[in-house]
gemmi code that builds the backbone of each chain (N, CA, C; Angstrom):
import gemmi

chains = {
    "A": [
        ("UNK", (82.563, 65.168, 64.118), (81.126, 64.937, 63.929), (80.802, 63.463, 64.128)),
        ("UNK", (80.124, 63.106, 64.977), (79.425, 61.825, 65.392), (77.892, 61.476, 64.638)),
        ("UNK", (78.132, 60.695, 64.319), (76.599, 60.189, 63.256), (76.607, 58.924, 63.829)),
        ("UNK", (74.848, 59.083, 64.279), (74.331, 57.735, 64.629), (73.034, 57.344, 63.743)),
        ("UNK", (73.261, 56.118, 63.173), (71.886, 55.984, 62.778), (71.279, 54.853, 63.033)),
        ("UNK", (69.827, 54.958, 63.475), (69.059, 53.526, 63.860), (68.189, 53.296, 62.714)),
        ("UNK", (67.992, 52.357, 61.848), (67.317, 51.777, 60.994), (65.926, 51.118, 61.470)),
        ("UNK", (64.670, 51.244, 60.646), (63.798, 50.121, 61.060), (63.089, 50.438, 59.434)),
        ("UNK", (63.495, 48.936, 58.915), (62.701, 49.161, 57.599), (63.270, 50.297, 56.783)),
        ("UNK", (62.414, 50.828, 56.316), (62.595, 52.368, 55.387), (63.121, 53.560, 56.340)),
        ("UNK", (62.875, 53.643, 57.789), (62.716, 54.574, 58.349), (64.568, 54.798, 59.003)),
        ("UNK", (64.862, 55.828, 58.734), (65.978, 56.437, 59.538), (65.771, 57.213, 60.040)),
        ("UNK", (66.409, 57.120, 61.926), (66.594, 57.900, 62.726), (68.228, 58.166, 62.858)),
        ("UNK", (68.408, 59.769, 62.413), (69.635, 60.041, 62.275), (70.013, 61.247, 63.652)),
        ("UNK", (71.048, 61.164, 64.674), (71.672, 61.947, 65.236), (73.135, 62.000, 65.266)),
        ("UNK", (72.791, 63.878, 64.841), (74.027, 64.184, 64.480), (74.795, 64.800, 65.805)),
        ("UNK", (76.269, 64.703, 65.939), (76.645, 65.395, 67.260), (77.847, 65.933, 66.669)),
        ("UNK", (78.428, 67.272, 66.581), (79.477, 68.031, 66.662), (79.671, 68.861, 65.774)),
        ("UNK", (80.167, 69.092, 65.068), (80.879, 70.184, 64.194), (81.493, 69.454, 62.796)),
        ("UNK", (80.798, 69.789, 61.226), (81.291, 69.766, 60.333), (82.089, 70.880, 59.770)),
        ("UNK", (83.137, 70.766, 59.290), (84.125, 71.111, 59.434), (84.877, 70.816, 57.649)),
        ("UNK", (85.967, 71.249, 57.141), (87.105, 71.449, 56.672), (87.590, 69.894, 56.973)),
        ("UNK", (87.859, 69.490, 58.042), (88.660, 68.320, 58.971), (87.802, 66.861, 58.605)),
        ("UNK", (86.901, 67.005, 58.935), (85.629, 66.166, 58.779), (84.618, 66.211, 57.738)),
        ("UNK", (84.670, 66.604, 56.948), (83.379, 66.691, 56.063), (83.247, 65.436, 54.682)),
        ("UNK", (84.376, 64.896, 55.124), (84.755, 63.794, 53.731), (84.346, 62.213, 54.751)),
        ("UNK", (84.283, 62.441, 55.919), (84.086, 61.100, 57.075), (82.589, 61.610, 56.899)),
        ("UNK", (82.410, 62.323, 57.243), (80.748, 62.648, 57.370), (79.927, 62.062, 55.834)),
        ("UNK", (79.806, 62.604, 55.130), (79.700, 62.083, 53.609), (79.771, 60.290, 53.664)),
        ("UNK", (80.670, 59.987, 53.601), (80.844, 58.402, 53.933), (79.874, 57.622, 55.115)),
        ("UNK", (79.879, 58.507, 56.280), (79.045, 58.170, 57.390), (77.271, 57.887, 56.753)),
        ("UNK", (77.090, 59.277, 55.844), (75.753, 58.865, 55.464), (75.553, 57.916, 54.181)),
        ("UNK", (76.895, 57.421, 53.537), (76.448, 56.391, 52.564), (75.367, 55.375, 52.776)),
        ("UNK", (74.849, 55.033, 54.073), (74.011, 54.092, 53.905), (72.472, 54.773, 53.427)),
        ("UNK", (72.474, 56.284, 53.443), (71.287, 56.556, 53.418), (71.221, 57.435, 52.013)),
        ("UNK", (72.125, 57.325, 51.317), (72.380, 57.604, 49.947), (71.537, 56.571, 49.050)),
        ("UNK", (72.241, 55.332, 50.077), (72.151, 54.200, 48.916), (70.956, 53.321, 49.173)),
        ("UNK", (70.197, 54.046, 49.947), (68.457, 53.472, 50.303), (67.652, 53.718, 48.948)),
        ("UNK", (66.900, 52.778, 49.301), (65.598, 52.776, 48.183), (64.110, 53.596, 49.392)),
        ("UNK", (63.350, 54.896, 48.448), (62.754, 55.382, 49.426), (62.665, 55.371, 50.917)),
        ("UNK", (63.813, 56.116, 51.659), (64.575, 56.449, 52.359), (63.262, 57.261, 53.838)),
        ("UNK", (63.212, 57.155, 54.404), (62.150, 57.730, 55.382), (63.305, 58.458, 56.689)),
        ("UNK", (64.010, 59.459, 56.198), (65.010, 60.061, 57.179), (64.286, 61.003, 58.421)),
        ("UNK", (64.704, 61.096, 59.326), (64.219, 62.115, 60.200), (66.146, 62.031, 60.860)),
        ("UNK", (66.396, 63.759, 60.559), (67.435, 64.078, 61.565), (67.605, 64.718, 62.848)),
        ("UNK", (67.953, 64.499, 64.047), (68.122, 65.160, 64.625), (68.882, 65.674, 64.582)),
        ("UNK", (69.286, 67.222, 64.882), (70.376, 68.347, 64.986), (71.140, 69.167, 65.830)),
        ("UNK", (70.149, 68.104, 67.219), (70.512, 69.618, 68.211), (71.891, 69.660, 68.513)),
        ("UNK", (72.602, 68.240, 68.025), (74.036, 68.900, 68.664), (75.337, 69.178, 67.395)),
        ("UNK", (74.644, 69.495, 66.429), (75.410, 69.965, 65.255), (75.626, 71.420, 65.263)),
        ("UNK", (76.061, 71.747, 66.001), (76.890, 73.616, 66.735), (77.343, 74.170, 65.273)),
        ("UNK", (77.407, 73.486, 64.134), (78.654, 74.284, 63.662), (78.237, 73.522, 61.876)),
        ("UNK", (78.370, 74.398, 60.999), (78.780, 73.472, 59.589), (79.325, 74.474, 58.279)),
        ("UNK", (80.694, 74.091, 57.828), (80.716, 74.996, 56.473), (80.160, 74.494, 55.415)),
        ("UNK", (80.881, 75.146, 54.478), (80.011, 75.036, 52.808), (80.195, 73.275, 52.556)),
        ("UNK", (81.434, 72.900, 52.734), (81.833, 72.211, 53.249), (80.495, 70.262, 53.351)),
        ("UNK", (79.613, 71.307, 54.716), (78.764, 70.417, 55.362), (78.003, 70.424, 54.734)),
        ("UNK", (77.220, 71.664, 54.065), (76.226, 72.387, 53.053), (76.212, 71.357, 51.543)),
        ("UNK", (77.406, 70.966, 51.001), (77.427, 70.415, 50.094), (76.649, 69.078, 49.873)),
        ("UNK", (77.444, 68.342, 51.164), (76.902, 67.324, 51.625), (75.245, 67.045, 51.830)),
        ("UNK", (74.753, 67.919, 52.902), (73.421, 68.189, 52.423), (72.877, 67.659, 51.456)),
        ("UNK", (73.075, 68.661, 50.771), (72.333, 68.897, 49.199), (72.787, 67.577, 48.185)),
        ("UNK", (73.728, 66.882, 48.433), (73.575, 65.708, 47.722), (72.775, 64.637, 48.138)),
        ("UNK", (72.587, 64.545, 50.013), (71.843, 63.765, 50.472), (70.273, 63.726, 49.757)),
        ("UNK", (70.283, 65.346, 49.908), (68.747, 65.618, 49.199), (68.036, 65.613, 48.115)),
        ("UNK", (69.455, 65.587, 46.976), (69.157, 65.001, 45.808), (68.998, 63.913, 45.684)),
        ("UNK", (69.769, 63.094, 46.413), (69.759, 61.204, 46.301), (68.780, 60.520, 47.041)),
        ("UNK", (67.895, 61.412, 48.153), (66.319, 61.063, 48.462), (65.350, 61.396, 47.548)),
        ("UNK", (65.911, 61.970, 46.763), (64.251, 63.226, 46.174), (64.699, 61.810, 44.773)),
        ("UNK", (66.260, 61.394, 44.629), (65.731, 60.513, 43.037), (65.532, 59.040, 43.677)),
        ("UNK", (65.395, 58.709, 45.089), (65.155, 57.469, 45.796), (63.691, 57.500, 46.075)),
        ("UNK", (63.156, 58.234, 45.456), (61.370, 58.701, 46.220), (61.320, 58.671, 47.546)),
        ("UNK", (62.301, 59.243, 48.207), (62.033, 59.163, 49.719), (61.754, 60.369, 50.565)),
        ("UNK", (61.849, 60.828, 51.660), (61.755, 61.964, 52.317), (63.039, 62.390, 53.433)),
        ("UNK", (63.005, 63.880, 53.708), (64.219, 64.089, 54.415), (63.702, 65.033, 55.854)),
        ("UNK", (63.842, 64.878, 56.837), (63.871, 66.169, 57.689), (64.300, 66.220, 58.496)),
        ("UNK", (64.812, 67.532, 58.812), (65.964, 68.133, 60.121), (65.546, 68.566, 60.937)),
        ("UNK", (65.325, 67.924, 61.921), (64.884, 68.514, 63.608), (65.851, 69.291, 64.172)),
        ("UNK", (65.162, 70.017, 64.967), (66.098, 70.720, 66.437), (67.408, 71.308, 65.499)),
        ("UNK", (67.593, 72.397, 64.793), (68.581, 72.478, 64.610), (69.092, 74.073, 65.047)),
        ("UNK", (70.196, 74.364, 65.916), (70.578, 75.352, 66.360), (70.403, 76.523, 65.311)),
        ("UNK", (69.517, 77.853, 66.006), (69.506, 78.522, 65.346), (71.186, 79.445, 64.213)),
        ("UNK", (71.918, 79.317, 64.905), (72.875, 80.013, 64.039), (72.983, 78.735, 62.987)),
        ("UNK", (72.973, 77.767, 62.928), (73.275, 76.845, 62.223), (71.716, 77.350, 60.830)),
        ("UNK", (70.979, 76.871, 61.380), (69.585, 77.494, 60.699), (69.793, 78.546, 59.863)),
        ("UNK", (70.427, 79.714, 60.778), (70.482, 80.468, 59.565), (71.554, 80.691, 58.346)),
        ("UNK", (72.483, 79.561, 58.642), (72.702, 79.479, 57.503), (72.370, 78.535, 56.695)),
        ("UNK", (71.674, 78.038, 56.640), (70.282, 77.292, 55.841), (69.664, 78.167, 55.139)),
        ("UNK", (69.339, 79.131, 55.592), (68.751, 79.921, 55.747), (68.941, 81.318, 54.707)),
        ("UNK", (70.289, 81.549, 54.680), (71.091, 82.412, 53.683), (71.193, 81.691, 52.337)),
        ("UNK", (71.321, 80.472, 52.576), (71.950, 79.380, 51.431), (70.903, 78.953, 50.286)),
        ("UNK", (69.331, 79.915, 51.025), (68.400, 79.097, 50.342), (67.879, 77.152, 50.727)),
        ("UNK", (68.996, 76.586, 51.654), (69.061, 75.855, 51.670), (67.276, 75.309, 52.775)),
        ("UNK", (67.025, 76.165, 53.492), (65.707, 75.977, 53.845), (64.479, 75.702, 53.563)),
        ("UNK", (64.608, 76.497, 52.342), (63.794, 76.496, 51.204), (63.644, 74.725, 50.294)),
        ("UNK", (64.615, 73.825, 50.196), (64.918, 72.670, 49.383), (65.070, 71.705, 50.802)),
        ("UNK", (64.900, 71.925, 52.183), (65.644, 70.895, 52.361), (64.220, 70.845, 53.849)),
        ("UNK", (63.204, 69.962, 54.091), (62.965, 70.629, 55.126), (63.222, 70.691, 56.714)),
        ("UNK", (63.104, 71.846, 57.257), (63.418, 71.833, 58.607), (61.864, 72.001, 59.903)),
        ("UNK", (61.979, 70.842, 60.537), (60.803, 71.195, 61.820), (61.599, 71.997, 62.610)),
    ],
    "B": [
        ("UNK", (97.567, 91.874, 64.614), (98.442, 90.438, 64.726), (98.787, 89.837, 63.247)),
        ("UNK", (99.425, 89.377, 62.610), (99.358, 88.532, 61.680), (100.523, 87.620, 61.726)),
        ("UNK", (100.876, 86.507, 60.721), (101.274, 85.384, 60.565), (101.626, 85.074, 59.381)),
        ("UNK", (102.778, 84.091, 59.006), (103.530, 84.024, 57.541), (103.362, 82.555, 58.015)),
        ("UNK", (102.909, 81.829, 56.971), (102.185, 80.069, 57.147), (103.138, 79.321, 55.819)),
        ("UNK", (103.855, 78.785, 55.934), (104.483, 78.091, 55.132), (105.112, 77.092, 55.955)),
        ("UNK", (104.486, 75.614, 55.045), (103.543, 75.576, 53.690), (102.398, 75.987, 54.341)),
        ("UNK", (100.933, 75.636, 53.328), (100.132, 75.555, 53.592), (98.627, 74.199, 53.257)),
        ("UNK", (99.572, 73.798, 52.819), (99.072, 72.030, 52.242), (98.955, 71.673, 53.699)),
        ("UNK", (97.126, 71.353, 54.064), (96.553, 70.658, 54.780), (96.415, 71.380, 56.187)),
        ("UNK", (96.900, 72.695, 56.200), (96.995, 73.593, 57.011), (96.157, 74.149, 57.517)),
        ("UNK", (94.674, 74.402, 57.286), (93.526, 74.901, 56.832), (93.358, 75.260, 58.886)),
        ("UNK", (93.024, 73.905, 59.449), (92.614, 73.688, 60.873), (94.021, 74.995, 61.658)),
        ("UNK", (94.917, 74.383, 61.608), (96.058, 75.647, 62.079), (95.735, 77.330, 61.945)),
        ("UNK", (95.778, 77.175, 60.475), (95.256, 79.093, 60.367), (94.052, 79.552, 60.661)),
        ("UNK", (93.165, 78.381, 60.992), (91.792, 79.160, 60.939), (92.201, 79.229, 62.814)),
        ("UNK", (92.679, 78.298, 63.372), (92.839, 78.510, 64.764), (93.580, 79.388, 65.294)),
        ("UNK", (94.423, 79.779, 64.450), (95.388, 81.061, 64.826), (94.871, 81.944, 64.634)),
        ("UNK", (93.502, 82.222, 63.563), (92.906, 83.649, 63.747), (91.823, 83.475, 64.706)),
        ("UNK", (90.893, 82.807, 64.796), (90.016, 82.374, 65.869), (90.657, 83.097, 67.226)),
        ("UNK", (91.896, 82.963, 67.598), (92.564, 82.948, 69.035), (92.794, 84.561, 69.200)),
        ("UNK", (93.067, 85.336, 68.220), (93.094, 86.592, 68.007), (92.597, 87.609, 68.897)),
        ("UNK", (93.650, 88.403, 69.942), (93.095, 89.155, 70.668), (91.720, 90.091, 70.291)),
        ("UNK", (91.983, 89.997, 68.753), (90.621, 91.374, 68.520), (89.130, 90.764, 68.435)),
        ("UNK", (89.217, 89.307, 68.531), (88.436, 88.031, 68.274), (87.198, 88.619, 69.187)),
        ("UNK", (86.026, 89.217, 68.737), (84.869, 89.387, 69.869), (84.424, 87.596, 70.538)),
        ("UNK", (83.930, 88.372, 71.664), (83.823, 87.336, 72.802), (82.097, 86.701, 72.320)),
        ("UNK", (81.390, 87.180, 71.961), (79.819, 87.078, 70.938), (80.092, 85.910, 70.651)),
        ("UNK", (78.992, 84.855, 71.136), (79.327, 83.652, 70.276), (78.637, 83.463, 69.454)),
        ("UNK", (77.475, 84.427, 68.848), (76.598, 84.672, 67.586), (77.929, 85.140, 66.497)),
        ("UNK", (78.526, 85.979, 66.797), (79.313, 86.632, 65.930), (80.199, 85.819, 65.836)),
        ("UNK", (80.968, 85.274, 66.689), (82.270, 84.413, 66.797), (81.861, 83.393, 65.623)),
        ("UNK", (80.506, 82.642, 65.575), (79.974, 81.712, 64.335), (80.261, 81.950, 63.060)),
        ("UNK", (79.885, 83.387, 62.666), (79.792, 83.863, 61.617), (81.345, 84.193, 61.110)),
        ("UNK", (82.082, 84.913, 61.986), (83.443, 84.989, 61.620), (84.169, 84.042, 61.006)),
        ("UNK", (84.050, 82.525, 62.363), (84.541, 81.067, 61.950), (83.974, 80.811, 60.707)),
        ("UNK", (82.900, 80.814, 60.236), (82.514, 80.492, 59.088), (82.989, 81.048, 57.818)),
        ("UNK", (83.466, 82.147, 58.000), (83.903, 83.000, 57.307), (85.236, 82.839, 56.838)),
        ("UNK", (85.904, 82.903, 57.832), (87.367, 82.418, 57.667), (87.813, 81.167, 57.332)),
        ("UNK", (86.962, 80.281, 57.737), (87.122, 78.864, 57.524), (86.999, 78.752, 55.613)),
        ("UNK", (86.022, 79.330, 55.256), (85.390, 79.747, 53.598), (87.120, 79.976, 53.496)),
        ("UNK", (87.386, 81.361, 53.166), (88.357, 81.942, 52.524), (89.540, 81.658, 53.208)),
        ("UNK", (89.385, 81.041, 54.085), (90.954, 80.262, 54.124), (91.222, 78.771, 53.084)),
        ("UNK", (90.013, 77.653, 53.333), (89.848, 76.714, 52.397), (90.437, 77.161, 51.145)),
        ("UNK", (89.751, 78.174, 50.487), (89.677, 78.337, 49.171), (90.990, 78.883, 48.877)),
        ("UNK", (91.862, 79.355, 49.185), (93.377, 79.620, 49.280), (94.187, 78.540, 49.465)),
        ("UNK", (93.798, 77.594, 50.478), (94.396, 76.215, 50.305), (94.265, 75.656, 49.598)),
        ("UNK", (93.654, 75.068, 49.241), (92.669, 74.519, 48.132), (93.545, 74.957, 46.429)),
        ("UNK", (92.857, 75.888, 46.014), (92.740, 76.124, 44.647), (94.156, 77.707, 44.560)),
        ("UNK", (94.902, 77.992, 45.319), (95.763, 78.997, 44.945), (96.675, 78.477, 44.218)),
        ("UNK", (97.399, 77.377, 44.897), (98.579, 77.348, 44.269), (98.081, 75.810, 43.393)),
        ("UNK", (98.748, 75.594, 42.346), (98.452, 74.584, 41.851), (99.348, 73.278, 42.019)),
        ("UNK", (100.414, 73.235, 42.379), (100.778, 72.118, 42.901), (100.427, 72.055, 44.809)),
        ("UNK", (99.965, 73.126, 45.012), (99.332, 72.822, 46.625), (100.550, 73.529, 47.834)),
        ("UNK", (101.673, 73.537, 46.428), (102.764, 74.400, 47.711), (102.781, 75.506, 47.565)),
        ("UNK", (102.802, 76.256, 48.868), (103.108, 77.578, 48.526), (102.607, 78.861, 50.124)),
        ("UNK", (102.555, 79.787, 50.316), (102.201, 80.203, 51.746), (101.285, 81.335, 51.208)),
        ("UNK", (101.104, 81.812, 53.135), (99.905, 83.153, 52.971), (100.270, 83.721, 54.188)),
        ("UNK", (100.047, 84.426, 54.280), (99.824, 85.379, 55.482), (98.533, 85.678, 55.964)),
        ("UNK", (98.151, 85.628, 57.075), (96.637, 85.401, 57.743), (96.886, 86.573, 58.665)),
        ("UNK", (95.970, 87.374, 58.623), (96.251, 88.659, 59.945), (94.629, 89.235, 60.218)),
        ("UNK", (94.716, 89.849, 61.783), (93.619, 90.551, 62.117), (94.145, 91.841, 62.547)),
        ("UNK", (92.951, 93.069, 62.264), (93.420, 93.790, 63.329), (91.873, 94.644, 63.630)),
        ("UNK", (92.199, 95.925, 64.574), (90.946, 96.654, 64.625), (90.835, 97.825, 64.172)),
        ("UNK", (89.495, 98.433, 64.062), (89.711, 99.648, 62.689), (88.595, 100.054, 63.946)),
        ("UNK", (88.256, 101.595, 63.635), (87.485, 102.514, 63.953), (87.089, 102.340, 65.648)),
        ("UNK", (88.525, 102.382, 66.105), (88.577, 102.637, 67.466), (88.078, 101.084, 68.027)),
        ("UNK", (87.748, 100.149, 67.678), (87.898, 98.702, 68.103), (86.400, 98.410, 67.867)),
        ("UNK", (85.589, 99.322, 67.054), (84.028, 98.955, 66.464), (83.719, 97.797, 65.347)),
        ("UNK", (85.454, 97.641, 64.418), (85.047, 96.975, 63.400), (86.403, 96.136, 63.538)),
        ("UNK", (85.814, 94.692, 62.997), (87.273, 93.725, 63.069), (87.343, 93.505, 61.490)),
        ("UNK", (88.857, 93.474, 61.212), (89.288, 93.411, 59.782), (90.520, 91.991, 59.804)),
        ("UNK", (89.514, 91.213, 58.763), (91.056, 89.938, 58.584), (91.235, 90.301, 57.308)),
        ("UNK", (92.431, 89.787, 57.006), (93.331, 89.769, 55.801), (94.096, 88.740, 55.658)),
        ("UNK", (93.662, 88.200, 54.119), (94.356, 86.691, 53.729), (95.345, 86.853, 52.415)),
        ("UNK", (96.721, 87.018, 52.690), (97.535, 87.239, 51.530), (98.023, 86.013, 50.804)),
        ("UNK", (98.019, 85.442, 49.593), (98.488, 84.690, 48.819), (99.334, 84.857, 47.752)),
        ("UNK", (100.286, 84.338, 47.088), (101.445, 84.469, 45.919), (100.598, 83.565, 45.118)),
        ("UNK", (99.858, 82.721, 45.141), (98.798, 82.035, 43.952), (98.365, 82.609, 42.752)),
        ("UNK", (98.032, 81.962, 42.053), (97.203, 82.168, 40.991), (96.785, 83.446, 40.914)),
        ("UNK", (96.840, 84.443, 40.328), (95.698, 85.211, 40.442), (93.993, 85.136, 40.260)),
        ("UNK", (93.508, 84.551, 41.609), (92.281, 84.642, 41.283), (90.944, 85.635, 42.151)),
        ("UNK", (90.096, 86.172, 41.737), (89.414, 86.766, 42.062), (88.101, 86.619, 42.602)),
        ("UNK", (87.932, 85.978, 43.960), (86.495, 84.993, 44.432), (85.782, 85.703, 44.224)),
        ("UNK", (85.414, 87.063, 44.235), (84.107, 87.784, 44.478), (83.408, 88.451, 42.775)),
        ("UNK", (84.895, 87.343, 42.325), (83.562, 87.620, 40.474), (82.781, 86.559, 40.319)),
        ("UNK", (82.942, 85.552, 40.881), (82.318, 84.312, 40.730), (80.863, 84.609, 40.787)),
        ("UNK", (79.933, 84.034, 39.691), (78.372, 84.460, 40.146), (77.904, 83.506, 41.543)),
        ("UNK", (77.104, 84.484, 41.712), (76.409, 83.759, 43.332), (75.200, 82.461, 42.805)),
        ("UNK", (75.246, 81.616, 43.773), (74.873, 80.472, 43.090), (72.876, 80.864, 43.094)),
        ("UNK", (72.258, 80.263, 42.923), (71.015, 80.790, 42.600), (69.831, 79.969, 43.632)),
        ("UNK", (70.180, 80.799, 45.007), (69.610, 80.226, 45.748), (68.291, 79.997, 46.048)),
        ("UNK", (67.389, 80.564, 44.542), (65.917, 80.411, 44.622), (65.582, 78.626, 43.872)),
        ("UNK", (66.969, 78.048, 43.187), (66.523, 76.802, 42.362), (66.161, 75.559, 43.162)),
        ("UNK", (65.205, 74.561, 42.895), (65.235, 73.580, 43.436), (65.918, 72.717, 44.175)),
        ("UNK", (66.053, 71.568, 44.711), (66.922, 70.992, 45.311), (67.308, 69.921, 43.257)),
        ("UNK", (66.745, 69.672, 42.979), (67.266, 68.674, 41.416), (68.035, 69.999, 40.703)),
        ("UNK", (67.576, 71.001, 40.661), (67.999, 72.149, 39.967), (70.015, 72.619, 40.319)),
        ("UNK", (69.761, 72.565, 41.928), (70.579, 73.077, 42.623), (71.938, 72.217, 42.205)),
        ("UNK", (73.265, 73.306, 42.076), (74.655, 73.365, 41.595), (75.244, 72.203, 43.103)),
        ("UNK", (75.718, 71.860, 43.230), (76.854, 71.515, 44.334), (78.231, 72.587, 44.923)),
        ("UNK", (78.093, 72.944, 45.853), (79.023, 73.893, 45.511), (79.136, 75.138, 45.476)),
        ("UNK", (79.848, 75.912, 45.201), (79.711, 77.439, 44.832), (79.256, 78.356, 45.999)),
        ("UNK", (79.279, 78.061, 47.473), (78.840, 78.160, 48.291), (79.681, 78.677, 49.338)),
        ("UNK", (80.825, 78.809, 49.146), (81.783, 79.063, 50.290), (82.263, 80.636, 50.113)),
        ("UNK", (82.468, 81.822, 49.430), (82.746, 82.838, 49.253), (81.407, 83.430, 49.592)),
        ("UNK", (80.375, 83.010, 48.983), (78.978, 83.593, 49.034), (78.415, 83.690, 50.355)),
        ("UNK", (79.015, 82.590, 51.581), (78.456, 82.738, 52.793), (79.692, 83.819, 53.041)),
        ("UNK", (80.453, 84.286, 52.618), (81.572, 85.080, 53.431), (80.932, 86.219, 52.710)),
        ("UNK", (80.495, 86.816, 51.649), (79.757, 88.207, 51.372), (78.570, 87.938, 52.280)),
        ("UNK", (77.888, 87.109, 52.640), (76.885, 87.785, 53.287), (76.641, 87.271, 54.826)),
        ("UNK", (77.548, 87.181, 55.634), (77.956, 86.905, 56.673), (78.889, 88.519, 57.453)),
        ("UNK", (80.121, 88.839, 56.269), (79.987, 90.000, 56.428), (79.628, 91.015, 56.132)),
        ("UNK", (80.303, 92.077, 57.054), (79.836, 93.627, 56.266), (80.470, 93.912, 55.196)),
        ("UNK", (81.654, 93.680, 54.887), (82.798, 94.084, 53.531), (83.653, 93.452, 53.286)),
        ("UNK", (83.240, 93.154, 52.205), (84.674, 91.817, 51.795), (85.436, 92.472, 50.374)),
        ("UNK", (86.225, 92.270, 50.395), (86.936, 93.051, 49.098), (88.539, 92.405, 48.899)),
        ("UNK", (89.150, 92.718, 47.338), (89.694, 91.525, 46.604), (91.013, 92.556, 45.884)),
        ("UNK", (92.030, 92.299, 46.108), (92.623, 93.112, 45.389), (93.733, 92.138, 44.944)),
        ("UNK", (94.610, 92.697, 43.694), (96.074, 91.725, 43.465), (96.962, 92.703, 43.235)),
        ("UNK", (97.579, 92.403, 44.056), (98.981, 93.724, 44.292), (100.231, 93.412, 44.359)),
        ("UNK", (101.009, 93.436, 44.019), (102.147, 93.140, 44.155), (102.677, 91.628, 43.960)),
        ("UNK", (101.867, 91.358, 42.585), (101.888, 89.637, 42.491), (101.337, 88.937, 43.853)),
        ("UNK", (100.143, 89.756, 44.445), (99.690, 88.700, 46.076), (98.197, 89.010, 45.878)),
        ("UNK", (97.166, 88.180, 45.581), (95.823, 87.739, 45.811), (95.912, 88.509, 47.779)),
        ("UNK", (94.662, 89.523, 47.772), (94.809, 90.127, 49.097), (93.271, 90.158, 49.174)),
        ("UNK", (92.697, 89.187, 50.283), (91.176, 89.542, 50.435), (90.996, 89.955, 51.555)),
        ("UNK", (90.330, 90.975, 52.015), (89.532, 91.959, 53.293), (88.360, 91.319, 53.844)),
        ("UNK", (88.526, 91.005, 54.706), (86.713, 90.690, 54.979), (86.997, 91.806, 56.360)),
        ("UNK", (85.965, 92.450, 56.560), (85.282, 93.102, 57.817), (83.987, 92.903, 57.956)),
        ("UNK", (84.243, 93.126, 59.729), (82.912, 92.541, 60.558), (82.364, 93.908, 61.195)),
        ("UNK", (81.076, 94.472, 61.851), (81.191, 95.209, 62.334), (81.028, 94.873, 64.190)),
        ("UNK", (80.894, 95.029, 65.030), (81.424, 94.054, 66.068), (80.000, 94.685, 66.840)),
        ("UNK", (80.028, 96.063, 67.308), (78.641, 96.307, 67.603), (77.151, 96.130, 67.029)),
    ],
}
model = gemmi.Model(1)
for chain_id, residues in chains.items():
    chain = gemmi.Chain(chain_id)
    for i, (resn, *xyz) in enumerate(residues, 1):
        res = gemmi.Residue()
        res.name, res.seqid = resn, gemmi.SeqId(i, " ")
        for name, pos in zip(("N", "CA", "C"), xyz):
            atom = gemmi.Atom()
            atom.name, atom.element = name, gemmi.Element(name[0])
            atom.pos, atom.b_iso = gemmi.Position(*pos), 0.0
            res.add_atom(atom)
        chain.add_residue(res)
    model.add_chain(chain)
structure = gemmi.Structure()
structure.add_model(model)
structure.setup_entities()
């Protein structure tokens, strides 16, 4: 999994590229520490090339989204492959997290 | 097909690729997702949390049932006896502040497949998952 992020001010532009994984999901986590540790956080992700994520990736998530929601900031996931979606989707995770 | 994996400390990428490769493996790459996801779940969680010092093996196998309509894996362990599918399902109507961490990896494998089922037999943790392929 490849994470890029461009900063301006508050605002993050995040693209994600590959597959979270079992293998990767502890680099990934670390990758987004900088946006953990923002003060009202203005994220926008892109997704289109995130093919793939387990519970694993899911976890991760959901801490990101807790640590914006207690940073007063905002989160959202663009373009994200439908099979990926739906498991967002199963997880409830759609519901807490939002997706354009 | 199946496979005897010893050890299995850090093994996780290996077995999930050895069933992935699986002649009975549908060619669907909607389905192929859901499987990987699946297996990837209940293989983790056997690595992970079976044995408690982390050593110890499994047996990983596929095969086909009802004339090649339904694919069946099977994950055998000498671990712990534990039973994933008593675990309550996490409560996917709660908030994101509300929401557990976690608890998430068996629950996408009940509802990803058609039948997942748990037995301990012969001192061996034995979980079923089936897919239906059509």
């Amino acid at each position: 999994m490849d994470v890029k992020i461009n900063q301006d001010g508050c605002k993050y532009e995040v693209v994600l590229d590959g597959r979270i994984d079992t293998t990767n999901a502890d680099k990934f986590q670390e990758d987004l520490t900088p946006l953990m540790n923002a003060e009202t956080p203005e994220i926008v992700m892109d997704c289109t090339g995130m093919q793939y994520t387990s519970s694993q990736g899911l976890r991760i998530f959901l801490s990101l989204q807790k640590s914006v929601i207690a940073h007063k900031g905002s989160l959202v996931l663009r373009n994200m492959d439908p099979k990926v979606r739906e498991v967002f989707d199963i997880t409830g995770f759609s519901s807490i997290i939002k997706i354009d | 097909m199946k496979k005897h994996f010893n050890p299995i400390k850090d093994k996780s990428a290996d077995i999930i690729e050895y069933l992935m490769s699986s002649p009975d493996m549908p060619q669907d790459e909607a389905l192929r997702f859901k499987i990987h996801l699946s297996i990837e779940e209940a293989v983790e969680n056997v690595v992970r949390y079976a044995y408690e010092d982390g050593i110890g093996w499994m047996e990983a196998g596929t095969d086909l049932e009802d004339g090649g309509l339904t694919l069946s894996i099977e994950i055998k362990d000498a671990g712990t006896p534990f039973n994933p599918l008593a675990r309550e399902d996490p409560d996917i109507t709660a908030s994101a502040e509300e929401r557990k961490i976690g608890g998430l990896g068996i629950f996408l494998c009940k509802k990803l497949m058609d039948e997942i089922k748990y037995e301990y037999r012969e001192g061996c943790n034995i979980l079923t998952m089936k897919k239906k392929l059509s």
